[in-house]
N, C-alpha and C positions, 0 to 999 in steps of 0.2 A: 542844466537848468532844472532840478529837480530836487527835491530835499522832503526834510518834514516839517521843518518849524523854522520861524526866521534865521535861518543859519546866516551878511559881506560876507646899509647895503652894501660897507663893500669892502673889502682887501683882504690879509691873510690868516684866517683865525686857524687854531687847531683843529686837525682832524678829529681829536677826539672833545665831543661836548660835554660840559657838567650839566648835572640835571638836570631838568627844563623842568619837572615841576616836584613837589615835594613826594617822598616814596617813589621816585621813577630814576629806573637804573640809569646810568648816564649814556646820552646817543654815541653810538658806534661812529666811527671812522665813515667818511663816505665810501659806497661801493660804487664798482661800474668802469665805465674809461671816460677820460677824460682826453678828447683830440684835438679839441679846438685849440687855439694857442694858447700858452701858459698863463698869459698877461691875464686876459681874459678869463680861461677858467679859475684864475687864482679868486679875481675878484667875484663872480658866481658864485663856487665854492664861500666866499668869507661870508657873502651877503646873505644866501640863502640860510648860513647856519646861523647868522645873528638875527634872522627873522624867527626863525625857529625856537629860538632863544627867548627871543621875547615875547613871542605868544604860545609858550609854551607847548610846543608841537611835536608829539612823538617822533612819528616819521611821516618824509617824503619823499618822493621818487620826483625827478626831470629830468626830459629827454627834449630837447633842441638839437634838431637837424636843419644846418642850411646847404639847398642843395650846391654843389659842389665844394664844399668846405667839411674839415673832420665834423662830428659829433659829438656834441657835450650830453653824456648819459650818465648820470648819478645819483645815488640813493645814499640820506643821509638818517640816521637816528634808528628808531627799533620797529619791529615790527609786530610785537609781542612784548606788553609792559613786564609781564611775569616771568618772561623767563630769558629778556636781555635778547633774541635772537633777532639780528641785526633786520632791516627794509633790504632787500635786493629789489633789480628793475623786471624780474624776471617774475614775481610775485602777481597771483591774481589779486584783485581787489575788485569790490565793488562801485562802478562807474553813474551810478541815479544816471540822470534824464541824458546823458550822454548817449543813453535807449532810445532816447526818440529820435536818432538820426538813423538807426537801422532801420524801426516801425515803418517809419515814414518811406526811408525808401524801398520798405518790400509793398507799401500805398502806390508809388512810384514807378515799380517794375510792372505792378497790373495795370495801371495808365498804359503805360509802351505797349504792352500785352495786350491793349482792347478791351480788357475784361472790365474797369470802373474808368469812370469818368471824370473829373477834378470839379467840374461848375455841375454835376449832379448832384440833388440834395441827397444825404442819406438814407432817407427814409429809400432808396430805390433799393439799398442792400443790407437796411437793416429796421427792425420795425423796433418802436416803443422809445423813440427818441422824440421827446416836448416840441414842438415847433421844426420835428426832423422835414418836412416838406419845405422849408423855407432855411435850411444852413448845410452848405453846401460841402465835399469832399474838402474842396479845397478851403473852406474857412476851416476847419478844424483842423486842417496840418500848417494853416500860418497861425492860428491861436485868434481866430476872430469871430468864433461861433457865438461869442456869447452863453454858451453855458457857466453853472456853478463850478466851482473847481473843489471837486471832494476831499481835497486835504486843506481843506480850509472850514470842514465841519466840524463842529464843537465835539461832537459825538464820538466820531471816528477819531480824535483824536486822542480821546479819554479812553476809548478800547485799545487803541493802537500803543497808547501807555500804561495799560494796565495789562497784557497780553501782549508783546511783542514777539513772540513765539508764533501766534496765532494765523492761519491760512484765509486770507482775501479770496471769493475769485471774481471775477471782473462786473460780473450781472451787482454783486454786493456793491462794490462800489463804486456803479450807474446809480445805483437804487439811492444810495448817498447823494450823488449831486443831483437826481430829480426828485428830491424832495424840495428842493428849492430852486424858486424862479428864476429865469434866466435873467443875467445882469444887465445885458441890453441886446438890443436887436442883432441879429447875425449880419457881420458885415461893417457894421458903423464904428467900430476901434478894435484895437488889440489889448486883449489881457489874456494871460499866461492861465491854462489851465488842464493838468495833468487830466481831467474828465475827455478833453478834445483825442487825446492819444490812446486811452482806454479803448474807446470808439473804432480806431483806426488797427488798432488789434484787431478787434471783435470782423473787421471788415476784412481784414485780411485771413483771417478765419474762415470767415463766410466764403468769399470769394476765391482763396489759393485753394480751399480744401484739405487745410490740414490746422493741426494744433499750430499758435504761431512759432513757437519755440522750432517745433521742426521746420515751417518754411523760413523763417531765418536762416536757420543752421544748412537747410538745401539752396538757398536761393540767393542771401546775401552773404553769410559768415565763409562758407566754402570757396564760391569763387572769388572771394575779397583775401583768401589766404590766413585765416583769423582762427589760426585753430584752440590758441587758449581762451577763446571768448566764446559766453553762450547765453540765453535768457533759462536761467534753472527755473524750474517746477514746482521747489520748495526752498527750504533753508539753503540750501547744499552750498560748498564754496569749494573747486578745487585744491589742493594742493601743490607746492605751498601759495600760501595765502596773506593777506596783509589783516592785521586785526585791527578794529576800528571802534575808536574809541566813541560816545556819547555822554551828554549829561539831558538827552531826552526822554526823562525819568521821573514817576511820580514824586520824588523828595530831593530831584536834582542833584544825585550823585553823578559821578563820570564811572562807566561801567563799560566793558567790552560787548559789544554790538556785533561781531562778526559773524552770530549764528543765532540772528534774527530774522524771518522769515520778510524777504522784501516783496511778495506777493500782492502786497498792498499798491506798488508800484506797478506791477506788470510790465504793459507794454511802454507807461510813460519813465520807467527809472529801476528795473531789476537786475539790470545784465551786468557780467561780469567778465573784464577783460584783465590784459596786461598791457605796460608801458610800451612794449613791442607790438602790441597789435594795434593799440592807436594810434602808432607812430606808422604803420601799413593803412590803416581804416583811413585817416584824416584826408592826404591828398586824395584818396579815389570819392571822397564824400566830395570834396570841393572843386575836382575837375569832372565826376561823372566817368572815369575811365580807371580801368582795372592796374595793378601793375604788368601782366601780360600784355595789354594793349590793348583787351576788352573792354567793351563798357560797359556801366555799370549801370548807366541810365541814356536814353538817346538822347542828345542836343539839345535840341528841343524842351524836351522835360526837365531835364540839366538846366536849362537856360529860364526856364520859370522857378525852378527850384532857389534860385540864387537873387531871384526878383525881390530884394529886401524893400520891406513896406516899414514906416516907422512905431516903433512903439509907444513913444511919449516919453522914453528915456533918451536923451541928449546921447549923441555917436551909437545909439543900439539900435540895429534894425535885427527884423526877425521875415524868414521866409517860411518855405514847408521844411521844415524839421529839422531847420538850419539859423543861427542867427550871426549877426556880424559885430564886431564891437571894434570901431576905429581900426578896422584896415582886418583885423583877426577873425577869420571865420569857422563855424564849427559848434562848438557847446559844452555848456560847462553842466555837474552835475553833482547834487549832492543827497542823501540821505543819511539816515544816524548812523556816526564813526566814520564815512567816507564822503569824500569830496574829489572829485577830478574836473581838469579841464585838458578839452585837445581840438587844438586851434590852428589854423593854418593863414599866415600872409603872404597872401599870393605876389605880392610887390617884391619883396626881399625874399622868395622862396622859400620862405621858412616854415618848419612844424614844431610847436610846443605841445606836450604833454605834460602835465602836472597830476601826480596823484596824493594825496594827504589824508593820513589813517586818524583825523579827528573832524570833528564837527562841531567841538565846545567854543566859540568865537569868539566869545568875552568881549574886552573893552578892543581888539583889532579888527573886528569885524570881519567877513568874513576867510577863511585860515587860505582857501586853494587863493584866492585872488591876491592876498598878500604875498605867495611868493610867485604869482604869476606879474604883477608887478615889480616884485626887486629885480626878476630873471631880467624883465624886457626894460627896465629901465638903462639895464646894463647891455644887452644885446640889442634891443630893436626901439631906440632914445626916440624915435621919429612915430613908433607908434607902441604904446606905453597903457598897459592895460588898465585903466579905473573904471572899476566897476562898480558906480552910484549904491548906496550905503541901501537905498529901497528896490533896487534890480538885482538882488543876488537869487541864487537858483531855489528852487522849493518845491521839492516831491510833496512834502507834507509838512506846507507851512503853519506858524503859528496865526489863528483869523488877524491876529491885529497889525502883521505885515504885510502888504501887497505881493504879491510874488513876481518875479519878472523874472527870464532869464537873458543867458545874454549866449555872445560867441564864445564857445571856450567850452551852457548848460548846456 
C-alpha cells in the first residue's frame, strides 16, 4: 500500500511474447516451475501473459502456494529493458509499503516486550508530534491518527521529481506533514498515511535502541529466515535485481527507476525483498508464528493485529500494519518502477505473491492488481481480487488521488 503518485485471462499462448510496448525487446519465456496441475498452470501461464500484453508490462514474477498442493512459481518478460535479461523469482526487487508490515511489527515486538504500549499517545516516546498527547500507538499503526500524509504535498513532490537521487531522512519528512493540519481528529475514521509509519520508525528507534534497519535485520528479518530482504540506507539494491520502470517524471517519460534513492519511504515503503522471502514472510505475518514454531508476536497481540476496522472502501479492512481485501490478507505495495503484492487466504490456505517491475498504469489501472486478479480469478473464483480504482496503494501519491491501501499494500 505504498507508492508515489496515483499508481489501480486465460489458455495457451506462447511462451515466447512479442513486444509489449514499442522499442522493448520481446518478454522471455516464462521462468521458474510450474507444479500445479497442467490444466491449471496452462491457463495462469495464457492469462497472465495476455494481461501483460495488454498493458504493456515488462516483467512479472508470481508465486502461489496452496498448502498441500505443488506450487505455481513463475516469472514472465525482462527484467532489464536494455539488455533483454530475462525476470527470474529469485530477483530482488523493490516491495513499497509491503514495509509497513515489518515496521509495524518490530511496533508489535516492544508491545509483547513491555517496552510501548498501543493505547499510549505518542507523545510518551516521541516529542514534536501536533496533537501527539491525544493520537495514540495504536491509531497510527491502524491509519487513524489523522495526520497529513507527506506524499500528498505539492512540494515534496516536485523535489522528489526533480531530484529522485536525492536522500530524505525521516525528521524531513515529519517536517513535510506538520506543515499542515491535521485531517481530522485521531480516532474518528481511517485514512492511509505513510506520515503514521514514519513515526513508528522513529519509535522503534527510540525505543529498540538501534538504527531501525538493524533492528529489523536483528529482530524481525533473521528469525523470520528472510535473508535476501532488508530496509537499505540509500539507493543500494542487491544483486541480482529487477529494474523498474516509471513515467514519474518531470516531461513523463518512462525511465528506469531502479537506482532511485527510496529514502523518501523509509519506514512506510523502502525494503527490499524477493518472491521467496514473501512467500516465508506472508504466513508468519498472518498467523504470528515463525516457520520453526516460534513466534513472531504472542496471541494476544496477533489477535489485535488482525482486528480489521473498516476503511470506507467496500471488502477492505485495515488493521496494525496489515489490511484485508475479501478474504486476502497482507499488503500490497508500490512506488516508481515497482509494485508488489503478498497476500495470504487463510480459508483456501493459500499465499500469493506478485511482483511487477512497472508502475506506468495507464488506461488498466493499477498493473500488480490486474494480474493479482487474472491469477485469483482462475485459482481462488470465490475470492477474486478487486481493488476499487480510488484504493490502490501510494507511498507517494498524486494530491488529487485519495490513497488507500488494501490487503496484498
Amino acid at each position: 500500500m505504498g507508492r508515489y503518485r496515483t499508481p489501480t485471462v486465460l489458455a495457451a499462448a506462447s511462451l515466447l511474447l512479442t513486444a509489449l510496448c514499442a522499442g522493448q525487446a520481446p518478454a522471455a519465456a516464462p521462468q521458474g516451475r510450474v507444479d500445479i496441475d497442467p490444466v491449471t498452470a496452462g491457463r495462469l501461464d495464457d492469462a497472465i501473459t495476455a494481461a501483460m500484453h495488454k498493458a504493456a508490462i515488462p516483467g512479472v514474477g508470481v508465486g502461489l502456494w496452496i498448502d498441500g498442493e505443488a506450487p505455481y512459481v513463475r516469472a514472465f518478460g525482462t527484467a532489464d529493458k536494455a539488455t533483454g535479461v530475462p525476470i527470474k523469482t529469485d530477483m530482488h526487487t523493490r516491495i513499497g509499503s509491503v514495509t509497513k508490515t515489518f515496521t509495524v511489527t518490530a511496533v508489535l515486538q516492544l508491545v509483547d516486550d513491555g517496552k510501548v504500549r498501543l493505547d499510549a499517545p505518542i507523545s510518551t516516546y516521541l516529542d514534536g508530534v501536533p496533537g501527539g498527547d491525544e493520537i495514540t500507538v495504536r491509531q497510527l499503526a491502524d491509519m487513524r491518527s489523522g495526520l497529513f500524509n507527506y506524499t500528498e504535498d505539492p512540494r515534496l513532490l516536485d523535489a522528489y521529481k526533480a531530484d529522485p537521487h536525492r536522500a530524505w531522512t525521516p525528521q524531513e519528512l515529519l517536517d513535510t506533514a506538520f506543515r499542515h493540519p491535521a485531517n481530522f481528529p485521531p480516532g474518528t475514521r481511517w485514512e492511509y498515511s505513510n506520515t503514521n509509519t514514519v513515526l513508528l520508525g522513529l519509535l522503534v528507534e527510540k525505543v529498540g535502541g538501534q538504527p531501525l534497519h538493524t533492528y529489523l535485520q536483528q529482530h524481525v528479518l533473521e528469525p523470520a529466515g528472510l535473508d535476501a530482504t532488508s530496509l537499505p540506507t540509500g539507493a543500494e539494491i542487491a544483486s541480482p535485481y529487477v529494474h523498474g520502470y516509471t513515467n514519474f517524471t518531470p516531461d513523463g517519460a518512462t525511465v528506469d527507476a531502479s537506482t532511485w534513492n527510496p529514502s523518501w519511504a523509509w519506514a512506510a515503503g523502502a525494503t527490499i525483498s524477493t518472491i521467496d522471502d514473501l512467500h516465508a514472510w506472508v504466513p508468519a505475518l498472518v498467523t504470528g508464528k515463525l516457520p520453526d514454531g516460534d513466534r513472531l508476536l504472542e496471541p494476544g497481540t496477533q489477535a489485535q493485529r488482525l482486528r480489521m476496522l473498516p476503511t470506507g472502501y467496500p471488502d477492505i479492512g485495515y488493521g496494525l500494519g496489515i489490511a484485508e481485501l475479501d478474504g486476502w490478507i497482507g499488503h500490497n505495495g508500490e512506488l516508481p518502477g515497482y509494485e508488489t503484492i503478498a497476500v495470504r487466504l487463510p480459508q483456501a490456505r493459500a499465499t500469493l505473491v506478485i511482483v511487477v517491475n512497472s508502475d506506468v498504469d495507464g488506461k488498466f489501472g493499477n498493473l500488480s492488481s490486474l494480474i493479482a486478479n487474472t491469477v485469483t480469478k482462475i485459482a481462488t473464483p470465490d475470492h477474486v481480487w478487486e481493488l476499487p480504482p480510488a484504493a490502490h496503494p501510494n507511498t507517494v501519491p498524486e494530491p488529487s488521488a485519495p490513497p488507500a491501501p488494501t490487503p496484498s499494500s
